[in-house]
LOVEX-759465 format. One record per residue (C-alpha): residue number from 1; residue in one letter; x, y, z. Coordinates in Angstrom, 3 decimals. Example, Ala and Ser with C-alpha at 12.3 -4.5 7.8 and 13.67 -1.06 7.14 Angstrom:
2
   nr  rest        px        py        pz
    1     A    12.300    -4.500     7.800
    2     S    13.670    -1.060     7.140
***
This chain:
219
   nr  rest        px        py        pz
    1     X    37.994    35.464    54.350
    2     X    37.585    31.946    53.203
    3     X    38.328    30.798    49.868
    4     X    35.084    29.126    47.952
    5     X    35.522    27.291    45.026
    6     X    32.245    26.832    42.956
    7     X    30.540    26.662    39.401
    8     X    27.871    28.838    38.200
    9     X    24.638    26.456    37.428
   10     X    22.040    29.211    36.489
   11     X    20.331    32.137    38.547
   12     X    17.202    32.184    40.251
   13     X    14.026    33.573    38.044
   14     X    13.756    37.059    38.592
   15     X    11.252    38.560    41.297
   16     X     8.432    39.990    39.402
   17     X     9.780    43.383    38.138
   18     X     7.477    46.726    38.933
   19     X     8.824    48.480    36.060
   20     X     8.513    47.858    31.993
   21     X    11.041    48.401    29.257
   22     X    12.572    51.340    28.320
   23     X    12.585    50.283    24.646
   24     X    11.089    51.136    21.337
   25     X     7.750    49.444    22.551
   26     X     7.756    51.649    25.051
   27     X     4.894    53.890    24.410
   28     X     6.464    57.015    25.881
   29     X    10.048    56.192    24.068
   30     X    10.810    59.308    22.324
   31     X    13.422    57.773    19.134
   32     X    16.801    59.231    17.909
   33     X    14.928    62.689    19.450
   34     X    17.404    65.705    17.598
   35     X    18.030    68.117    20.461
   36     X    19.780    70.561    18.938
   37     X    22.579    72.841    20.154
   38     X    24.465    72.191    23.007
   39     X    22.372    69.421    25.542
   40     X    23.763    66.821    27.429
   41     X    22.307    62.856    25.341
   42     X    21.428    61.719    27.959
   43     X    18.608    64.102    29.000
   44     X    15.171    63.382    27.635
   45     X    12.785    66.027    25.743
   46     X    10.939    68.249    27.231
   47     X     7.508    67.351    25.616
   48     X     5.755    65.061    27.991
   49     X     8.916    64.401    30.244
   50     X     7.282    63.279    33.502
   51     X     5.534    60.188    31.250
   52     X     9.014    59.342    30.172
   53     X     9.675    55.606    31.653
   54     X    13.606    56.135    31.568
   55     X    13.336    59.560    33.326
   56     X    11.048    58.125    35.951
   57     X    13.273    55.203    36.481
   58     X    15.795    57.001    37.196
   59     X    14.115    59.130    39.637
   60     X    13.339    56.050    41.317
   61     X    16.763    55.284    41.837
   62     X    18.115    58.762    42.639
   63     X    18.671    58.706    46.339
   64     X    20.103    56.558    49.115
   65     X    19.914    53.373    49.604
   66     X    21.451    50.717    52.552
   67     X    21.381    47.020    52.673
   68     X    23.978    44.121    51.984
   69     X    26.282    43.273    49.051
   70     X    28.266    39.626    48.330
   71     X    31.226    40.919    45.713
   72     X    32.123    37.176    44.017
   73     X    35.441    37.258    42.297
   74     X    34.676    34.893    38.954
   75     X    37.652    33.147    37.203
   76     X    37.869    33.032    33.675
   77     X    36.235    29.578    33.916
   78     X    32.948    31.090    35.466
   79     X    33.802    29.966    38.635
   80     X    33.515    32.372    41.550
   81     X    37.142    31.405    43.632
   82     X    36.689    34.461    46.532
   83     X    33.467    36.244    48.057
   84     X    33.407    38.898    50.560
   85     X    30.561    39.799    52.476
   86     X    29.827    44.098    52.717
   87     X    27.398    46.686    54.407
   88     X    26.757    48.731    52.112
   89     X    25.449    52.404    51.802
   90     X    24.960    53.813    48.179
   91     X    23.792    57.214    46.676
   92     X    22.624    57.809    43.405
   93     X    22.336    61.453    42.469
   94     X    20.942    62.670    39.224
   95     X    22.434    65.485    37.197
   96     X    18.913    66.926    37.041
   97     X    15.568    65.753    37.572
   98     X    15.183    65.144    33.747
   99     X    18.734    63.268    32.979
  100     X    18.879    59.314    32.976
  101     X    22.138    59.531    34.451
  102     X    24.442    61.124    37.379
  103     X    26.790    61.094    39.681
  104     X    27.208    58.651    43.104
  105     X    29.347    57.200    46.239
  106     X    29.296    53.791    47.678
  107     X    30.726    53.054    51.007
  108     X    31.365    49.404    51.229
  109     X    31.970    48.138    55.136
  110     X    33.192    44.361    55.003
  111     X    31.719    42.202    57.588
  112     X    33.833    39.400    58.946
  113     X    33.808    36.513    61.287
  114     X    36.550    36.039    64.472
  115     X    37.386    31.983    65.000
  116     X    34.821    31.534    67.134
  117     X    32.109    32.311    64.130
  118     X    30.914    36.174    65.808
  119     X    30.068    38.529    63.156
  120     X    31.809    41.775    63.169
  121     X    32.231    45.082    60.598
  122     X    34.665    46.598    59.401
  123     X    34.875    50.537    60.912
  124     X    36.320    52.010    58.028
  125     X    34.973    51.965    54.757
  126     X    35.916    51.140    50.681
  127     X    34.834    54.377    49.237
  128     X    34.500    54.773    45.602
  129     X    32.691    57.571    43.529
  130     X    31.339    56.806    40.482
  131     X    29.318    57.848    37.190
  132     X    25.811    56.112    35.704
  133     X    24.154    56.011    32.828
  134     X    20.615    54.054    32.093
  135     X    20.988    52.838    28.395
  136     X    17.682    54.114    27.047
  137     X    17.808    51.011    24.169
  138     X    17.298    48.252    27.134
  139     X    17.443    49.731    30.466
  140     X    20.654    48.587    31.891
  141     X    22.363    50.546    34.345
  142     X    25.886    51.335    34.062
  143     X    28.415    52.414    36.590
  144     X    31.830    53.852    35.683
  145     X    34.104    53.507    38.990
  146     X    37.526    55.769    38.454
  147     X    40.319    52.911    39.857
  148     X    43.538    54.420    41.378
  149     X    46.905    52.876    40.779
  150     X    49.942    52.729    42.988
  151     X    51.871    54.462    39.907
  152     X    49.316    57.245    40.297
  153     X    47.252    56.269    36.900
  154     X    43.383    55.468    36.875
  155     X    41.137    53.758    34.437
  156     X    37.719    53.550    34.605
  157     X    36.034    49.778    36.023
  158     X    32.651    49.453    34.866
  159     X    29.507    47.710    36.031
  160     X    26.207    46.997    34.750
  161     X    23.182    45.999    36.412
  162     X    21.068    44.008    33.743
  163     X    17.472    45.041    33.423
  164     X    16.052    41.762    33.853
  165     X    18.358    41.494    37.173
  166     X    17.019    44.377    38.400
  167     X    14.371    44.700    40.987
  168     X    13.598    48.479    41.384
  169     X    10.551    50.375    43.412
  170     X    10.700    53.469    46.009
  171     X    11.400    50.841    48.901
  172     X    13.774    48.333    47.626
  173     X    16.474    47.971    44.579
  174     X    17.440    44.419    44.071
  175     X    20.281    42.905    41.614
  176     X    22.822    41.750    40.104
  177     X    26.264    44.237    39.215
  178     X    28.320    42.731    36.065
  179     X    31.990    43.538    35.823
  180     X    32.391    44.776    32.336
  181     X    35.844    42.783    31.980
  182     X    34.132    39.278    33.430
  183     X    35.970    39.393    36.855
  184     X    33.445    39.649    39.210
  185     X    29.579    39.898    40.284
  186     X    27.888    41.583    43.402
  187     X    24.652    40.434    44.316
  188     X    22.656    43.172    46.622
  189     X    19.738    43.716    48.654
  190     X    19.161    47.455    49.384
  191     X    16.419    49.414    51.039
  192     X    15.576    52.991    50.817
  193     X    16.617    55.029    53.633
  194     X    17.247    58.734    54.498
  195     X    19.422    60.478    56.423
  196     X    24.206    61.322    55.846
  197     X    25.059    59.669    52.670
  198     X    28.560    59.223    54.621
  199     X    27.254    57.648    57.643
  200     X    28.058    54.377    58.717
  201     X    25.871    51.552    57.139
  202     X    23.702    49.657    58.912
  203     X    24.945    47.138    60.950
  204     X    24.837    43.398    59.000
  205     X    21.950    40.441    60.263
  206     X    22.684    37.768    61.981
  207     X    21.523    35.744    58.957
  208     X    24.205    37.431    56.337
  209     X    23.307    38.507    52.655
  210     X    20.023    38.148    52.191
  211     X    20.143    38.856    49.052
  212     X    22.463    35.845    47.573
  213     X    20.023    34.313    45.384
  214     X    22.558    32.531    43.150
  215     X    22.628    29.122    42.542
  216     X    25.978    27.797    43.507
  217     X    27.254    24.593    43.541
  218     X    30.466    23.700    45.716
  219     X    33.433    21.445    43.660
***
């Protein structure tokens, strides 16, 4: 894995988004709704739920998806000083058809090159569960990871996936995932697929991520 030193100029402008906001203009956005009783907040009312925008994104995203992922480590500078390359195969699961958030697994394969430049992936995966959440104010998408530690501890890493990173349909899920503490930023490319949510992800292109659509500059 080489080393890449580089400073962040600016990001591409997003590809034209198929979704709206999940806001207060939102003309199906439902307010500080009072459930009552026992109900999980993140659940939307029952009145009208299938025109609810943040219900039927999430919908949209429940399910599995495969494609590539470049995980940039950024220094406290901004300046991304380590990339890896992964194959990637993600599930999103929703806690029910009406929640806005859920439960998933990522399996994270690392593609490499030998000396002579031949592309090859990793056999075994990174596997990490996590938790998400779509924030019903702005429609980012959070993901809690639960980190283990060699003393036998965990803490929770999060990511965020901006909405106006976000690229989102029934075919493809484009973006951008934020590390909540600065550290780092994955830029993916997925594609719906079906089929074992544990099964080996597809194998990388010849061409490698194509979904790096940051502007980077090298020092």
């Amino acid at each position: 894995m080489k080393t890449m030193k580089m400073i962040w100029v600016a990001m591409l402008l997003a590809l034209p988004m198929v979704l709206t906001s999940c806001g207060d203009d939102d003309p199906y956005w439902y307010g500080d709704y009072d459930y009552g009783g026992d109900y999980r907040p993140n659940n939307r009312p029952d009145e009208d739920d299938d025109e609810d925008f943040c219900v039927s994104m999430a919908q949209t995203l429940a399910g599995q998806w495969r494609g590539e992922l470049m995980a940039y480590q950024i220094d406290s500078a901004g300046v991304a000083i380590d990339s890896i390359l992964y194959s990637t195969d993600i599930e999103f699961k929703q806690y029910n058809r009406q929640s806005i958030s859920g439960t998933g697994t990522q399996y994270d394969y690392e593609i490499y090159y030998d000396k002579w430049g031949k592309q090859y992936i990793a056999d075994e995966p990174f596997t990490r569960n996590f938790t998400w959440y779509i924030d019903p104010n702005n429609g980012t998408i959070y993901l809690t990871y639960k980190e283990k530690h060699s003393d036998g501890t965990t803490s929770d890493y999060v990511m965020t996936i901006d909405y106006d990173d976000l690229n989102l349909d029934n075919r493809t899920f484009t973006g951008y995932l934020w590390a909540a503490d600065g550290g780092e930023v994955d830029d993916f490319w997925f594609e719906r697929y079906k089929g074992d949510s544990n099964a080996k992800a597809a194998q990388p292109t010849s061409d490698g991520c194509k979904a790096v659509k940051l502007k980077l500059v090298m020092r």
